[in-house]
LUMKEDO-585853 format. One line per 2 residues: number of its first residue (from 0); their letters; for each residue x, y, z of N, C-alpha, C. Coordinates in steps of 0.02 Angstrom, whole numbers, padded with zeros to 5 digits, always signed. Example, Ala and Ser with C-alpha at 12.3 -4.5 7.8 and 13.67 -1.06 7.14 Angstrom:
% LUMKEDO-585853
0) AS) +00660/-00284/+00390/+00615/-00225/+00390/+00660/-00165/+00390  +00642/-00112/+00354/+00684/-00053/+00357/+00645/+00002/+00394
//
This chain:
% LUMKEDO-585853
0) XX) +08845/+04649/+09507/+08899/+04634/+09461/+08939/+04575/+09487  +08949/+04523/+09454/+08990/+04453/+09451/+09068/+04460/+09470
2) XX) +09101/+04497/+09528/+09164/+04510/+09536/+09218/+04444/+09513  +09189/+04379/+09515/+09230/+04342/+09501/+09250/+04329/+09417
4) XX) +09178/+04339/+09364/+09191/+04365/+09307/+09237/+04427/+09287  +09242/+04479/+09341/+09285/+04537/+09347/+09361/+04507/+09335
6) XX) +09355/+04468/+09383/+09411/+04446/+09421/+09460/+04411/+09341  +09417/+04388/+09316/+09430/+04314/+09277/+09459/+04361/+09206
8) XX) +09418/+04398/+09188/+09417/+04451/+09146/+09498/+04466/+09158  +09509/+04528/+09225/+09569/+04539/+09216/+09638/+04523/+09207
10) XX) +09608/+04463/+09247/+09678/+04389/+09226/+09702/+04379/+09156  +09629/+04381/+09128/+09658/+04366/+09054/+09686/+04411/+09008
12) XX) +09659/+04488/+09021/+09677/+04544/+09002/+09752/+04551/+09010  +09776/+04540/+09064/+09840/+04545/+09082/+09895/+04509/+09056
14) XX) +09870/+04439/+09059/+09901/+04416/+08996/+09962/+04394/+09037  +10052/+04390/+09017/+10100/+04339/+09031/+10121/+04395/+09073
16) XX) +10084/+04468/+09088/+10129/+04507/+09142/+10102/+04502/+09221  +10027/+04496/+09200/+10009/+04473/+09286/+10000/+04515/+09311
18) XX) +09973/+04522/+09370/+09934/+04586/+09413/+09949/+04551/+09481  +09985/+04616/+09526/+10000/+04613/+09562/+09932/+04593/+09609
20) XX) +09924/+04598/+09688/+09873/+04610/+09739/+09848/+04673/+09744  +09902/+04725/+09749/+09878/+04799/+09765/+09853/+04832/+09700
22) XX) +09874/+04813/+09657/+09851/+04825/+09596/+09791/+04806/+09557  +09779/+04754/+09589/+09716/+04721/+09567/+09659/+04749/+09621
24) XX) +09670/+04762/+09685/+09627/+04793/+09733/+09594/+04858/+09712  +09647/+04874/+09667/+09647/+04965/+09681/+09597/+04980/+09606
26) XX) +09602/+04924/+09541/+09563/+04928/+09491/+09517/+04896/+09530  +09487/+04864/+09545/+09409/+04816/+09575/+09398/+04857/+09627
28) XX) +09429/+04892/+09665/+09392/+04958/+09704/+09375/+04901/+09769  +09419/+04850/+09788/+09422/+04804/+09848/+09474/+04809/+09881
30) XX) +09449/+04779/+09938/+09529/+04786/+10012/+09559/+04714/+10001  +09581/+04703/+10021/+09653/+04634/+10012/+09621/+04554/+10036
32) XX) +09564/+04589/+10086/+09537/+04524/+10101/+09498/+04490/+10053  +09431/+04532/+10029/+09397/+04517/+09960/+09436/+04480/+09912
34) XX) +09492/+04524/+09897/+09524/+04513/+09852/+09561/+04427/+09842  +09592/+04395/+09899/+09616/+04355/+09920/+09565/+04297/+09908
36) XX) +09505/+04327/+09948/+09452/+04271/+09935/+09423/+04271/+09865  +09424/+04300/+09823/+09407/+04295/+09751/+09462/+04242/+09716
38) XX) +09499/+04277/+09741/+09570/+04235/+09708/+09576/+04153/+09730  +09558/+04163/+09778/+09558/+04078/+09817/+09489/+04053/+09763
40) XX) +09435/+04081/+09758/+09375/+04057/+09741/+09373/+04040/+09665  +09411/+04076/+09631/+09415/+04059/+09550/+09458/+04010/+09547
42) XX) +09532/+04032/+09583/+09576/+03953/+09576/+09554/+03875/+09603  +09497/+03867/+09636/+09442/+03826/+09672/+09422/+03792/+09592
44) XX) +09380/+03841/+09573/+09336/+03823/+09502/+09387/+03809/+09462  +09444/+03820/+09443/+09504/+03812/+09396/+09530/+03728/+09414
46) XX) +09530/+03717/+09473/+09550/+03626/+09489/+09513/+03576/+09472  +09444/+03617/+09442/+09427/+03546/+09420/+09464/+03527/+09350
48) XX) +09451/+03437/+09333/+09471/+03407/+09270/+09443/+03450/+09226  +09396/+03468/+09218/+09366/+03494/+09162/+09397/+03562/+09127
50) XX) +09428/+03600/+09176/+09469/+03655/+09158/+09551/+03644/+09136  +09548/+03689/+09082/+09613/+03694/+09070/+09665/+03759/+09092
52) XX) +09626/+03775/+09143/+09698/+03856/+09156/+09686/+03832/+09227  +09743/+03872/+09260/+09731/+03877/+09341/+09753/+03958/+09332
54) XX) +09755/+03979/+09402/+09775/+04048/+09428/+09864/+04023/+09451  +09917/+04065/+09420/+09963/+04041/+09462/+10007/+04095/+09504
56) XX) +10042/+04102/+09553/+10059/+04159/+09580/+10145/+04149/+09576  +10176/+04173/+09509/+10226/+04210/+09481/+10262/+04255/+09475
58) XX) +10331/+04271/+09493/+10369/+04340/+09513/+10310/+04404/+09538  +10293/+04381/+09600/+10227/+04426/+09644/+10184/+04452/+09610
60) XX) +10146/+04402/+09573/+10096/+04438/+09495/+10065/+04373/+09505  +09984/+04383/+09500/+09945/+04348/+09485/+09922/+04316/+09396
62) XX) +09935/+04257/+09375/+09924/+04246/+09300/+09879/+04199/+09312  +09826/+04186/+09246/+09829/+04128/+09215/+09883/+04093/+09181
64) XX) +09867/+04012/+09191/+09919/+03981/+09153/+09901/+03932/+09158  +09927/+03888/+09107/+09885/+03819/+09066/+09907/+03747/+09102
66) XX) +09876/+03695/+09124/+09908/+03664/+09167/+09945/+03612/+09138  +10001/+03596/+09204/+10046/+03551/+09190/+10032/+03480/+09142
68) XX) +09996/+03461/+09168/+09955/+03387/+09144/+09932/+03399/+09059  +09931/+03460/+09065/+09892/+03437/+08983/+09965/+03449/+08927
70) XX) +10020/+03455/+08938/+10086/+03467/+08912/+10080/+03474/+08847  +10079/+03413/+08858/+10109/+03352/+08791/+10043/+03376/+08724
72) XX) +09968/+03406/+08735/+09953/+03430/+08701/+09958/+03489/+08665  +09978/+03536/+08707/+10022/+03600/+08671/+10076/+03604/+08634
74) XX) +10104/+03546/+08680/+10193/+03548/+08627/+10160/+03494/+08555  +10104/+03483/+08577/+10083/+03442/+08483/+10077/+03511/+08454
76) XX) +10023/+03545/+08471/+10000/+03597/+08458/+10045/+03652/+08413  +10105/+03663/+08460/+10147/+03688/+08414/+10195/+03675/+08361
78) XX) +10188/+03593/+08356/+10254/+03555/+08324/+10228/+03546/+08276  +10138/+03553/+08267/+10110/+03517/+08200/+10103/+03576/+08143
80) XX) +10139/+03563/+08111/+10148/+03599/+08040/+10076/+03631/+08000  +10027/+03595/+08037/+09953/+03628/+07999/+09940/+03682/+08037
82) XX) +09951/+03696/+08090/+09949/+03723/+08146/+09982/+03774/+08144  +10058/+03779/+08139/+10113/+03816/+08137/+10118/+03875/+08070
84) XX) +10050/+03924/+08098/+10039/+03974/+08026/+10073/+04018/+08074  +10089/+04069/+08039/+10125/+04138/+08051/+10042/+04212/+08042
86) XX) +10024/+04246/+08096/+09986/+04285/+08075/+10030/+04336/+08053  +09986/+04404/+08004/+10010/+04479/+08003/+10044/+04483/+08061
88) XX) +10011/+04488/+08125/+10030/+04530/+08179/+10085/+04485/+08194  +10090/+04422/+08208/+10171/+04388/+08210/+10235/+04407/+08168
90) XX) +10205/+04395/+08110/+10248/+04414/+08049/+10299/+04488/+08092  +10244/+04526/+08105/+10252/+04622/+08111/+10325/+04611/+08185
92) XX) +10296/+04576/+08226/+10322/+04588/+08277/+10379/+04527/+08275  +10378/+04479/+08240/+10469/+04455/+08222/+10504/+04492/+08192
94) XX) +10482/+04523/+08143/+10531/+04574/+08116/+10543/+04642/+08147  +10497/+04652/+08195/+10532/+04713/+08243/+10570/+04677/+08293
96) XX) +10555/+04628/+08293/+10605/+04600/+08345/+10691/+04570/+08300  +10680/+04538/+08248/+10724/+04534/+08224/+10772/+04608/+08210
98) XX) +10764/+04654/+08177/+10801/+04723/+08150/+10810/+04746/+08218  +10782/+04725/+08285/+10798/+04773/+08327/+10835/+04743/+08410
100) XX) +10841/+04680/+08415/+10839/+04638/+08445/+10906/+04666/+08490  +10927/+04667/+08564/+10846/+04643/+08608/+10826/+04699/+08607
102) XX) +10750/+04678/+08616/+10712/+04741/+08633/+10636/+04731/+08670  +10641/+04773/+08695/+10574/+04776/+08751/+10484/+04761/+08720
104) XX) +10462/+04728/+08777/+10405/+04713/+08729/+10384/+04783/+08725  +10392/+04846/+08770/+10362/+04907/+08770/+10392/+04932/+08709
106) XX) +10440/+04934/+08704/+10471/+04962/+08642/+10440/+04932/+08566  +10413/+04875/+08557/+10365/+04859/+08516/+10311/+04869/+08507
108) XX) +10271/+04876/+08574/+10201/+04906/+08564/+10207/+04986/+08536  +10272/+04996/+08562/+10246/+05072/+08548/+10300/+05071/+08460
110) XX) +10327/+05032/+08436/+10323/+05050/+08343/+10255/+05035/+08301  +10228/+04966/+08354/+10173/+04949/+08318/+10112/+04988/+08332
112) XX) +10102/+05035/+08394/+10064/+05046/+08412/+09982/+05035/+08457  +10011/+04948/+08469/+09949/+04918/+08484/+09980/+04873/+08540
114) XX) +09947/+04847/+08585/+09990/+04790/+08625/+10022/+04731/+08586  +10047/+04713/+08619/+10096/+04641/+08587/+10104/+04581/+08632
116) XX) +10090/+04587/+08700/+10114/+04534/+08748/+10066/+04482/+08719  +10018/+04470/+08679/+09989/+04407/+08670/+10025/+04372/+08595
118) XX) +10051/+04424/+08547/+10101/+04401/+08492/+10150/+04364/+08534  +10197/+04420/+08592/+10231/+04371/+08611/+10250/+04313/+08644
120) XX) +10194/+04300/+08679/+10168/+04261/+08713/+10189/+04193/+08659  +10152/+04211/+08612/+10142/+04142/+08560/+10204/+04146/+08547
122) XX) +10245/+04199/+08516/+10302/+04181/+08466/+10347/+04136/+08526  +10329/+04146/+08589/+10404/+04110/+08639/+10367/+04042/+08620
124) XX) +10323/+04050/+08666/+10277/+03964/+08637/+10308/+03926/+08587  +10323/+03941/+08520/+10339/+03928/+08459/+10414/+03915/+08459
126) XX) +10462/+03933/+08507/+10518/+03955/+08504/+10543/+03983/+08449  +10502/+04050/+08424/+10550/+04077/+08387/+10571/+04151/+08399
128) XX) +10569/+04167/+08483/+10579/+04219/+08510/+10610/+04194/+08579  +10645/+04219/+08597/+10664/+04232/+08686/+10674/+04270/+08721
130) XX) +10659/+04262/+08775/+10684/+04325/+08857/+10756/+04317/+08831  +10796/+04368/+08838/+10858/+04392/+08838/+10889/+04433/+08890
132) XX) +10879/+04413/+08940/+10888/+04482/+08996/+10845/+04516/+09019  +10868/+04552/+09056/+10835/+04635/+09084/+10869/+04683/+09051
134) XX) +10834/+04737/+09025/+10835/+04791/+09017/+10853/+04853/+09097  +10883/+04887/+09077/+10921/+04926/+09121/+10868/+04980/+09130
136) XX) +10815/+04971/+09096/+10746/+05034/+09097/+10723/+05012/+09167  +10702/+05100/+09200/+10640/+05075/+09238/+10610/+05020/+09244
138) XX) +10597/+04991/+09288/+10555/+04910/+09296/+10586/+04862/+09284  +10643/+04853/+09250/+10674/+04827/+09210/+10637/+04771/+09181
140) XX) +10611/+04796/+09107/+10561/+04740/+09074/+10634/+04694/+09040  +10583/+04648/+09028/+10621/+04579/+08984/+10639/+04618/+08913
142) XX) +10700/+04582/+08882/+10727/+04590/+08829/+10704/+04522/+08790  +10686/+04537/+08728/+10663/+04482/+08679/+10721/+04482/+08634
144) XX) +10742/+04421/+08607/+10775/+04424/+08512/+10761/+04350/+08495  +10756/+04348/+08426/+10752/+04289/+08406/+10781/+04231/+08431
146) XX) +10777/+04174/+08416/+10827/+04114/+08424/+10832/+04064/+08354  +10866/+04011/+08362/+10912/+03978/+08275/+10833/+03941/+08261
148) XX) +10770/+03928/+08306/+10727/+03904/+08263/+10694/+03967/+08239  +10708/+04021/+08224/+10681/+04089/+08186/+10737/+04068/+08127
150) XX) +10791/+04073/+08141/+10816/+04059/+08094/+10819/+04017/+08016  +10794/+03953/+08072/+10787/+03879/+08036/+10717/+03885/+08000
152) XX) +10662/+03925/+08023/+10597/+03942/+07998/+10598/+03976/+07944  +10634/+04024/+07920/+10647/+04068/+07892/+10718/+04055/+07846
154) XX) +10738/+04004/+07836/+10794/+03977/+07792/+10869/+04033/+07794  +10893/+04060/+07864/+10924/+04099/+07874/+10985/+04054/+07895
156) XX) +11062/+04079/+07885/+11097/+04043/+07959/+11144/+04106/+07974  +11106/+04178/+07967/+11127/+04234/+08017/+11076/+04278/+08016
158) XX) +11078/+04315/+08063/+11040/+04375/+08056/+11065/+04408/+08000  +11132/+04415/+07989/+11171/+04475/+07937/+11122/+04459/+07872
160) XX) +11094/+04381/+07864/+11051/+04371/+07799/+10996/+04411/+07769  +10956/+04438/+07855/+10904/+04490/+07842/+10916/+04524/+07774
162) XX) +10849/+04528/+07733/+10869/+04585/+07686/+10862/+04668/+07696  +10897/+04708/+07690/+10892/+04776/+07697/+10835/+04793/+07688
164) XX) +10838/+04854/+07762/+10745/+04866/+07724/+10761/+04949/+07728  +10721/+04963/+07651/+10729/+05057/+07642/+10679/+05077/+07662
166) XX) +10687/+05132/+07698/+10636/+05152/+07727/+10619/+05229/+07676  +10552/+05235/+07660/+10523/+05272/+07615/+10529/+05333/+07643
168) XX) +10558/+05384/+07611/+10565/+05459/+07639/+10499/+05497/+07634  +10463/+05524/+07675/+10403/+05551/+07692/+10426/+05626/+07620
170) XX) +10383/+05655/+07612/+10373/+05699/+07565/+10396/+05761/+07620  +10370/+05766/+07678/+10394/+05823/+07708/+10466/+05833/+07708
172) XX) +10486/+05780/+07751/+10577/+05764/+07738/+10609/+05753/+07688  +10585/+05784/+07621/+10626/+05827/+07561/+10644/+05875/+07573
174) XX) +10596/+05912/+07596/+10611/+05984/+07607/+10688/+06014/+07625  +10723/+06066/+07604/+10768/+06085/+07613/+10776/+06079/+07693
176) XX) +10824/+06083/+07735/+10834/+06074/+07814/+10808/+06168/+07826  +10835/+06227/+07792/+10812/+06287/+07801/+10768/+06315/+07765
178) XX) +10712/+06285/+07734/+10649/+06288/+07705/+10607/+06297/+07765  +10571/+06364/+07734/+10527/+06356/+07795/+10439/+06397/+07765
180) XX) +10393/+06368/+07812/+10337/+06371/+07763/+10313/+06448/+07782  +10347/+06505/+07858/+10348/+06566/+07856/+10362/+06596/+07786
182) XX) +10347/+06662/+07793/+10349/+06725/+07750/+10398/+06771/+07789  +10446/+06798/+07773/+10475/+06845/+07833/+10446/+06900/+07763
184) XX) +10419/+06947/+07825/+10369/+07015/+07816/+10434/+07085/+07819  +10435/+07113/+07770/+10473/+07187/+07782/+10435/+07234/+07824
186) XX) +10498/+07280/+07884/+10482/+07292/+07934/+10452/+07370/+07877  +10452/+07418/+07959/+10433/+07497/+07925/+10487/+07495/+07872
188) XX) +10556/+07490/+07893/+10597/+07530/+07833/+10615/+07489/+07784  +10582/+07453/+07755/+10579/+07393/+07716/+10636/+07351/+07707
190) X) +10666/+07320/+07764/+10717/+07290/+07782/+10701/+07202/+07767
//
């Protein structure tokens, strides 16, 4: 098995949160030295011209990340209006970020149910999201909320503009609050 395809794999899996050393040892089932030298050996193959990512080592987390030199093509990338589509899953996760702002990327995966760090990834890209802090949670993850080019995208000049959103009452939650789908049974003395 190709540990450095392993290797390359999990980098990307991981996405803008990064994998620590011990953490990455302990999934690849390697000791620190291996590990080190994999890491030296892919960021090797990553220097050449021909590549566009390197390995970079970030708040003690190993990432990919896109290199310096090629800049000025990304920021086209995102400025050009043919370019600049909105997917479903963007759409989904500005507006949980907008109605709920700040809020944790965990706290999004888990309304949407699916990961999000690669939505958000893009929406910062785009500037129409930002880090806002730490969260006071465990780990303390990053806080996201919009910024005025969400705004300016979206022909807004407040949040208060948002339109109300009703949320559809489930058929169960009609039910009376002391409705209940028991039978109460009469005892012996038919009480």
């Amino acid at each position: 098995m190709n540990k450095l395809g392993i290797l390359e794999g999990i980098l990307f899996v991981v996405g803008d949160e990064g994998i620590n050393l011990k953490n990455l040892c302990d999934i690849m089932n390697i000791n620190m030295d291996e590990a080190k030298e994999l890491l030296l050996k892919l960021k090797e193959s990553y220097e050449s011209e021909e590549r566009g990512i390197r390995i970079s080592y970030l708040g003690d987390a190993f990432k990919l990340t896109t290199k310096e030199c090629h800049k000025e093509y990304y920021q086209k990338l995102i400025e050009n209006p043919d370019v600049f589509t909105l997917s479903p899953s963007s759409l989904e996760v500005l507006a949980i970020i907008a109605y709920n702002q700040p809020i944790t990327r965990a706290e999004i995966d888990t309304m949407r149910g699916v990961s999000s760090s690669h939505v958000i990834r893009k929406l910062v890209a785009k500037g129409l999201i930002k880090e806002a802090g730490k969260s006071k949670l465990p780990g303390r993850p990053n806080l996201y909320r919009t910024t005025s080019e969400f705004l300016d995208c979206f022909g807004l000049s407040s949040l208060s503009e948002l339109p109300e959103i009703e949320m559809p009452i489930q058929e169960d939650e009609k039910k009376e609050l002391f409705t209940s789908i028991y039978k109460e049974e009469k005892n012996e003395m038919g009480i």
